[in-house]
C-alpha positions in Angstrom: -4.6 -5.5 -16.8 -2.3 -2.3 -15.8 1.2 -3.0 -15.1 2.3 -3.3 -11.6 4.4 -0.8 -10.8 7.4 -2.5 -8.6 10.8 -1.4 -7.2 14.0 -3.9 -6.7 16.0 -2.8 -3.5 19.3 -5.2 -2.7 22.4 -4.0 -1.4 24.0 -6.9 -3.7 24.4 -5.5 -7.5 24.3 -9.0 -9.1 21.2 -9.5 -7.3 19.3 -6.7 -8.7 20.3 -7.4 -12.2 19.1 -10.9 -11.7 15.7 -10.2 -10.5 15.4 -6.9 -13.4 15.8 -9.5 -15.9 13.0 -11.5 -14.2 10.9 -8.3 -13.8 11.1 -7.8 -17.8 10.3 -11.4 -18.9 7.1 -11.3 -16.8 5.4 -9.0 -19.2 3.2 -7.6 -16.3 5.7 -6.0 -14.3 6.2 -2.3 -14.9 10.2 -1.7 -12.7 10.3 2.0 -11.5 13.4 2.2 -10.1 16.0 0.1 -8.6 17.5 1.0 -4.8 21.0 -0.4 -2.7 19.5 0.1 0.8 16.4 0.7 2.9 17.1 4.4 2.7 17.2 5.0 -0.9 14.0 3.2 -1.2 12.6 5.4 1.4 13.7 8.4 -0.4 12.4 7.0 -3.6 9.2 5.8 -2.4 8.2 9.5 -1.0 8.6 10.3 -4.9 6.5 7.6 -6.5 5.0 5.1 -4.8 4.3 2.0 -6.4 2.2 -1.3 -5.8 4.9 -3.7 -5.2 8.6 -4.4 -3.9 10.8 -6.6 -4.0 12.8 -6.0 -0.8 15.8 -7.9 0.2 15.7 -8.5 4.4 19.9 -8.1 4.8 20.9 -5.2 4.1 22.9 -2.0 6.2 21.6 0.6 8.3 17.8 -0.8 8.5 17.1 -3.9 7.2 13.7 -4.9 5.1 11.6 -6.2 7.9 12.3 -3.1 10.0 11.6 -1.1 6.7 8.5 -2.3 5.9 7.5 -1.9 10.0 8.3 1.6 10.1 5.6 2.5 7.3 2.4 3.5 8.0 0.7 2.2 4.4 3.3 0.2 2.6 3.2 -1.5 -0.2 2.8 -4.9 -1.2 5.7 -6.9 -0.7 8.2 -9.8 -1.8 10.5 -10.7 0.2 14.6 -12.0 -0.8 16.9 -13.1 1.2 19.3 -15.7 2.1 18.0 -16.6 5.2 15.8 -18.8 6.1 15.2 -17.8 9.7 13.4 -14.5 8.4 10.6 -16.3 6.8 8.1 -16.2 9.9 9.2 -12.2 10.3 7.4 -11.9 6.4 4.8 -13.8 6.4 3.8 -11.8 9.7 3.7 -8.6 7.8 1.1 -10.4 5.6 3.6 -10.5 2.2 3.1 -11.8 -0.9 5.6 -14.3 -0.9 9.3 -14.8 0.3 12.3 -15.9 -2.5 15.4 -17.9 -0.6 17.8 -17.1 -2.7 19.9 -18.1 -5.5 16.7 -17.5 -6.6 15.4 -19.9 -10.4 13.3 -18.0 -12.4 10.6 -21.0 -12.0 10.5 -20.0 -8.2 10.2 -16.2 -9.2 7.4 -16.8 -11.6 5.2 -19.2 -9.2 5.9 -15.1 -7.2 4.9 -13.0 -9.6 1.9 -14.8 -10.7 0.7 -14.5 -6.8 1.2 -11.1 -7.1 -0.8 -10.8 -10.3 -3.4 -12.7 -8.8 -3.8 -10.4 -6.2 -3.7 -7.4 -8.2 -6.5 -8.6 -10.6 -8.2 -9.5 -7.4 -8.2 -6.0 -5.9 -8.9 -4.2 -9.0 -11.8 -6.2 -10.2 -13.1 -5.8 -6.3 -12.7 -1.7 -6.8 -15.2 -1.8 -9.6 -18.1 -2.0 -6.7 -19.8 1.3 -5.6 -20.4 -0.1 -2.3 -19.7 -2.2 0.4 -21.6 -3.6 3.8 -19.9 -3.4 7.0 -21.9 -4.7 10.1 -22.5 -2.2 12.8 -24.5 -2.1 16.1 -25.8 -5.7 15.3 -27.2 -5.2 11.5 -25.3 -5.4 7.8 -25.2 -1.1 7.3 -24.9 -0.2 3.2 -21.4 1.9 2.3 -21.6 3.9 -0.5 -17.9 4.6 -1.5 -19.2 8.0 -3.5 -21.4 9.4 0.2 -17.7 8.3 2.5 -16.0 11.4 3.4 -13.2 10.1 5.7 -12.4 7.2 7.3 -11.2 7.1 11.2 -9.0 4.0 13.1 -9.6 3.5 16.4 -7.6 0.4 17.6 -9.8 -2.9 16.4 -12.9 -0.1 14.8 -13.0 2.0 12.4 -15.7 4.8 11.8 -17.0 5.6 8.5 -17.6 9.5 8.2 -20.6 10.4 5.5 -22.4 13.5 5.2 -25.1 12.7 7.5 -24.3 9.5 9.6 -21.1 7.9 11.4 -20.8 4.0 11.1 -18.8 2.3 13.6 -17.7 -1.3 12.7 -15.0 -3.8 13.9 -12.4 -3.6 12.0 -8.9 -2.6 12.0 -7.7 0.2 9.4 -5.7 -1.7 7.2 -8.0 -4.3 6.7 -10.8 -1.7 6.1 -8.2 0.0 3.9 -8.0 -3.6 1.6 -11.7 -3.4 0.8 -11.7 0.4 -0.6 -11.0 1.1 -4.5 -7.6 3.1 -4.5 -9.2 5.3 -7.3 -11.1 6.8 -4.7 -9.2 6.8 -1.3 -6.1 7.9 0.1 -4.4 7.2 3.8 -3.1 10.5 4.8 -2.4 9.6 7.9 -2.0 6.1 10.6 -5.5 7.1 11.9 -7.2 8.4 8.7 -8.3 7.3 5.4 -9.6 10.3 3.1 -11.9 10.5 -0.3 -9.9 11.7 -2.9 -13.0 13.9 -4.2 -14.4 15.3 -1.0 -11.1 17.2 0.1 -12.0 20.9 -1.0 -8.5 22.2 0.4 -4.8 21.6 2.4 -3.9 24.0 4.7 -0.9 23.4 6.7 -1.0 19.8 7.8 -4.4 19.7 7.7 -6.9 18.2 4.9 -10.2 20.3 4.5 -13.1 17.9 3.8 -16.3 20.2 3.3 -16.5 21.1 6.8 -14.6 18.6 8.7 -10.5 18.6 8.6 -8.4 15.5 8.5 -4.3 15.3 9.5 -1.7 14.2 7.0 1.4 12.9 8.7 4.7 14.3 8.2 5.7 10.7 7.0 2.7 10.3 4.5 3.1 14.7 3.4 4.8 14.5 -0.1 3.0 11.1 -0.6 -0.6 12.9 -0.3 0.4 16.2 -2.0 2.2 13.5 -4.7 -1.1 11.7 -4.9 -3.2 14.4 -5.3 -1.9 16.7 -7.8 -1.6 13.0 -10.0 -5.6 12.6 -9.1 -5.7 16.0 -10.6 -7.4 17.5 -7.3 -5.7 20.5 -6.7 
């Protein structure tokens, strides 16, 4: 299995040195970097962005609920806090798991195997080539390598190709779950791109053969970031 790229952000120095030895025992756990506030991680996140974070809800300026709100694609998360009163706000945003703390390392692992599971889960699921979505009453075959972009439209989504438009029920982010990140990348809260049909960037635009597709300012350096790693431009 790859390591899980993760970030610790607490504005409590104890408590990230806690949970970075944590982090290292797991074995599976690859840390990135290690933030005080919501804004660091921010900054950081534009940089590198990684599967997983552990986010702690309390902290100045912006807190980890509002954070994690206020991005268009964010990570996985797991939340810790010392309040109890915040768990309904996480498990809302549809996180892996939420650590009261003092937090025991038992508690921690019973986490991070959750998260592990859902890794393994995603990255076996990526190995398909395809998917089926239903659409205007009948199961319609998605072939991830034919998808040119992907467009959100409140609860549908439509599937772009090179010579058809699919229009299922769906919301974006869930659509986004199903998709192999090898091959996709959100460039904007609207639009989901394939990484090997974008022939160009001009501007804030993406050139995809002969449509175009936005990038955000938000999601910019994160695309360009991406795609230079993907080896695409």
């Amino acid at each position: 299995m790859t390591p899980i790229s993760c970030i610790i952000t607490d504005d409590e120095p104890f408590a990230r040195k806690g949970l970075e030895g944590y982090v290292v025992k797991t074995g599976f756990f690859d840390l990135k970097a290690q933030c005080e506030d919501a804004m660091e991680l921010g900054a950081v996140l534009m940089q590198q962005p990684v599967d997983l974070l552990f986010l702690d809800i309390q902290m100045p300026h912006l807190n980890g609920v509002d954070f994690i709100r206020s991005l268009p694609n964010p990570p996985k998360v797991i939340f810790t806090t010392a309040f109890k009163e915040y768990a309904t706000d996480g498990f809302d945003l549809d996180v892996l798991d939420y650590l009261l703390k003092p937090i025991s390392f038992e508690r921690f692992m019973k986490a991070a195997f959750k998260a592990k599971d859902y890794f393994e889960l995603r990255d076996n699921s990526s190995i398909a080539e395809y998917l089926f979505v239903k659409s205007d009453g009948k199961l319609e075959k998605v072939i991830f390598d034919e998808v040119l972009y992907i467009k959100g439209m409140e609860n549908y989504v439509e599937i772009h190709t090179h010579n058809r438009k699919i229009i299922t029920h769906s919301t974006l982010k869930g659509f986004a779950d199903k998709l192999p990140n090898r091959k996709f990348l959100q460039t904007h809260k609207s639009y989901i791109v394939a990484h090997g049909k974008i022939t160009s960037i001009e501007g804030n635009m993406l050139h995809v053969g002969q449509h175009q597709v936005p990038i955000s300012r938000q999601l910019r350096e994160q695309v360009i970031h991406s795609l230079i790693n993907q080896n695409k431009l």
